[in-house]
N, C-alpha and C positions, 0 to 999 in steps of 0.2 A: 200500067204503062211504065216503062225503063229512060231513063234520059242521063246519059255521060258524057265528059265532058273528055274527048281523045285527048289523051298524050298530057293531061294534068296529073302530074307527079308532085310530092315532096323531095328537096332536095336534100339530100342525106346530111345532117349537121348534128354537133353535139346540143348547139341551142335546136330544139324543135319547133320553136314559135319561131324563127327565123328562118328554117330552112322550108316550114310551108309558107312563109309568105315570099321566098324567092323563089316557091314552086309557079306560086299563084300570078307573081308577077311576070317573068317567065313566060310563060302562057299567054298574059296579054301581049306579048312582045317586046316589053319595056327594059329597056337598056340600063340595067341598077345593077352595078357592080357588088361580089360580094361586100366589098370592104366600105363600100356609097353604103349601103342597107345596114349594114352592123354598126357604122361611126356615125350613120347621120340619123337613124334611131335614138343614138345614145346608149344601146344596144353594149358594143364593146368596151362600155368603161364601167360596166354594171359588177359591182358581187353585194350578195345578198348570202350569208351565212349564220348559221347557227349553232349554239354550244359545242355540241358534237358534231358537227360537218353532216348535220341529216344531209341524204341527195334530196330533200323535198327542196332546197334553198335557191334552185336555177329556177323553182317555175313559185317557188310561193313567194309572190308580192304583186303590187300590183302595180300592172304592166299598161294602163291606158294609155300614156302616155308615146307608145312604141306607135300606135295609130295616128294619133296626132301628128307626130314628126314625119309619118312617113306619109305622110302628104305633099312636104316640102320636096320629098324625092321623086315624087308623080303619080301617087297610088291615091287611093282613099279607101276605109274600110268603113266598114256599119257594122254594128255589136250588137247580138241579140245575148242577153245574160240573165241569171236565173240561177238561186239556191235552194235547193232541193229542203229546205229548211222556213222557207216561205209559204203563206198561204196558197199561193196562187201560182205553186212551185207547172203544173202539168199545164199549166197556160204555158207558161214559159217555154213548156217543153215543145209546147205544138207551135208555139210563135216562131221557136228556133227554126223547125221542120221546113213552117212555110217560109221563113224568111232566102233557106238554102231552097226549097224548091223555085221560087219564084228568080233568085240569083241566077242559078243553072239554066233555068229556061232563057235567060237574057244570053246564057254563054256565061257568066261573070262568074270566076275561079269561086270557092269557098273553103274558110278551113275550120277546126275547133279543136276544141279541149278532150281529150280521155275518151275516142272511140274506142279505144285499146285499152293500154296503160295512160298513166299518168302522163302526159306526153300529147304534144299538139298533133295533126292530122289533117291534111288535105282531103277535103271533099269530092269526089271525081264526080261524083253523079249522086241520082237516086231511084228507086222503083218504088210508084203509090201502093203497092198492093194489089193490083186489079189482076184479072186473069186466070186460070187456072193453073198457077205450078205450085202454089200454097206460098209461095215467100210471103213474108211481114212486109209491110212498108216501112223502109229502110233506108239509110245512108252506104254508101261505095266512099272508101276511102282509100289512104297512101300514106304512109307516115311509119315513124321507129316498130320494125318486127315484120312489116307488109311495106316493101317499098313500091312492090308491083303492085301493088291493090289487096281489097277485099271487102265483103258485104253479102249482102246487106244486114247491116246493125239497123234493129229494129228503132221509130224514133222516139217511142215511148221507156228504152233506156237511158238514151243519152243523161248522163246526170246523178241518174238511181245509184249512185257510188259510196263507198265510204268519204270520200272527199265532197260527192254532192254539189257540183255545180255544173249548172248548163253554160256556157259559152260559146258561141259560133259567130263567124265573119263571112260575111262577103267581102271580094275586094274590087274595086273598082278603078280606071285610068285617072287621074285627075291631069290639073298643070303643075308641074313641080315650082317651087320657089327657086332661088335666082344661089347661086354657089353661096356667096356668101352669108345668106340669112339661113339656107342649111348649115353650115359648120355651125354659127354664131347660137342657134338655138338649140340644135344636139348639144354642144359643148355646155352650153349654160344649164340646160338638163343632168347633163352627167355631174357638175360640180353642184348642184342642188342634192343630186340624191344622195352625194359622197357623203357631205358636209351637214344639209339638213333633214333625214331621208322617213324622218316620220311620217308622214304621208301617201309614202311609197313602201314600206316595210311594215310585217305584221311581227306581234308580240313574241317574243325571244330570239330575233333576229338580228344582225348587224349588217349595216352599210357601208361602204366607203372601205379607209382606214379603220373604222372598229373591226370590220367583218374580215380584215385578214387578221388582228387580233384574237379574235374567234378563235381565226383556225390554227393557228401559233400555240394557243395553250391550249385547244385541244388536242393539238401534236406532241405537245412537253409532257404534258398531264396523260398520255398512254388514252385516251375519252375518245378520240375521232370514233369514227364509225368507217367500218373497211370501205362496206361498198359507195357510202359518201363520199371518202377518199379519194375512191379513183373516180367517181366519177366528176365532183365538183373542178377534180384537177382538168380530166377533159375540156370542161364546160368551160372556166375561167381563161385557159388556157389558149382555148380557141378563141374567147373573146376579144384578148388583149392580142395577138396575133392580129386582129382584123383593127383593131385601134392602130396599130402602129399602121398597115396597108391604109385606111381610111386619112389618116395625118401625112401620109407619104404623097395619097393622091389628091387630098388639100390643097398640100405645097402645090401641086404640076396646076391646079386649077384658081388657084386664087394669087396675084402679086403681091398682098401682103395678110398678115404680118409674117415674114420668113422666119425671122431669126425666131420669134416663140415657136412657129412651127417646127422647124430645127431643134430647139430644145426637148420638145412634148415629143418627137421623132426619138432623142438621144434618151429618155425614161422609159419610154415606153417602149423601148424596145431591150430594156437591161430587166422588164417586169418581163416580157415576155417571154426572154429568154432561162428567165428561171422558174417561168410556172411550166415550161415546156421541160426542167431537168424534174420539175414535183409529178407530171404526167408521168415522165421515164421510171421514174424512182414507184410510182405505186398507176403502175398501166391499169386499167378497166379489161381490155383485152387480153387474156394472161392472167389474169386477179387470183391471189390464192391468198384463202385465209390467214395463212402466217406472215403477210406482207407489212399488215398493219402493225403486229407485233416487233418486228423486227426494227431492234433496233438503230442498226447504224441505216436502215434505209428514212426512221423519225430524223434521223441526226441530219441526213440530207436535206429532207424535205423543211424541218424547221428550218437552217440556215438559208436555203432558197427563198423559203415565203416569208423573213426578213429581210432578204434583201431586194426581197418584190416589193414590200409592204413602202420601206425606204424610197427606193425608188419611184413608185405610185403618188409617193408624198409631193416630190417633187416636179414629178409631171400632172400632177394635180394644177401645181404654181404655174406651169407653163400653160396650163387649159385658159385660166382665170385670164394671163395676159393675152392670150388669142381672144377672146369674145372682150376684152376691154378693149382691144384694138379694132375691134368689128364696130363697135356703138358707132 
């Protein structure tokens, strides 16, 4: 038996776990703008970097938290998870299986981790295996490489990775919280992870202000990693782009506090505008080995992600007096 879910797509983003969960909402019908889903996650004020600008740094930490909040926006997810490093790793596997099967038969969107590549993925459907055309019982997916689909990935894969983890969602409608307790606890999420982010970052990582540090000497120090480069630049990039749009439509939605949101408006948009010259300066699309070497294209990008880094600092301050004025 075949069961798909029409017209569930991923919505093409350099965050992955973000553009399938706008696939997935999308789908139920729910009206969450992109910049509502990336600010009121906490989503756009995220960077997570390491020594060398590895590209593993947009998807390695952890991200529970991105569920949570997006509750407040009108969704709810369930998390089925599992490392392939565990006893009871192929329980995992098949709990995941049934958890998307059982999802999809309600209709309810589903996405997960590493169908593909490294890289999230909406769930479109599945086939149990039954029949005569020999397929495996498998997942139909949508996500980075297959925008249009493809499958069936077998579900006794999922996982069996070098990286080795099982993760899948369902996502479901919920009631969204009220404007103001979405800004107040996105925001207070983002200033925890900047300032405290243990919890949320794994070993040789940086948060906040450390993790454009990171990428600062590993710009000066000649160390980045090309394809890290270009892509962390997309990634951040994008993110902080949707922070200023998410603080823009704060302001149109909440009567106060203006003048912090004003401020956090005037940072975050002098950050954005210079992770957007570090994209130009070392593109992903175009990417050519000698980029990274090249020196006056370092001479640019250092001078840019200091004066992100600066500025980040300071609409940091403007974050802290928005959620003090929320209490």
């Amino acid at each position: 038996m075949e069961k798909r879910l029409e017209n569930l797509r991923w919505v093409p983003r350099w965050v992955s776990h973000m553009g399938c969960v706008k696939g997935c909402v999308d789908f139920l019908g729910l009206e969450i703008s992109d910049a509502w889903l990336y600010g009121g996650t906490g989503h756009a004020f995220i960077i997570n970097m390491s020594a060398d600008v590895c590209p593993s740094g947009p998807t390695a930490w952890m991200t529970e938290m991105l569920g949570r909040l997006g509750a407040n926006l009108g969704y709810v997810v369930d998390c089925t998870f599992g490392m392939k490093s565990e006893p009871d790793f192929v329980e995992k596997q098949r709990g995941a299986w049934e958890h998307v099967n059982r999802a999809i038969d309600q209709g309810m969107p589903c996405y997960g981790w590493e169908l593909e590549i490294p890289e999230f993925y909406v769930v479109q459907g599945y086939v149990d295996g039954e029949g005569d055309d020999g397929r495996l019982a498998g997942y139909f997916y949508s996500g980075p490489g297959c925008d249009e689909g493809k499958g069936p990935k077998p579900w006794q894969e999922l996982g069996d990775t070098g990286i080795g983890i099982v993760e899948m969602y369902s996502v479901t409608p919920g009631e969204p919280a009220d404007d103001a307790t979405a800004v107040k606890e996105a925001l207070s999420f983002a200033l925890e992870y900047a300032e405290n982010p243990e919890k949320w970052i794994l070993p040789n990582y940086r948060a906040g202000l450390a993790g454009y540090d990171n990428w600062i000497n590993a710009v000066e120090s000649g160390t980045a990693d090309g394809f890290g480069m270009a892509y962390n630049a997309g990634v951040w990039n994008e993110c902080r782009g949707y922070a200023v749009a998410f603080l823009k439509e704060a302001r149109e939605r909440l009567d106060q506090p203006a003048a912090a949101l004003d401020t956090a408006i005037e940072h975050y948009s002098v950050v954005a505008q210079n992770l957007q010259m570090v994209e130009d300066t070392f593109p992903f699309h175009g990417m050519e080995p000698g980029h990274i070497k090249d020196s006056e294209r370092l001479r640019v990008a250092a001078a840019c992600l200091k004066a992100a880094r600066d500025a980040e600092a300071n609409g940091l301050v403007a974050l802290e007096r928005i959620v003090n004025a929320l209490q």
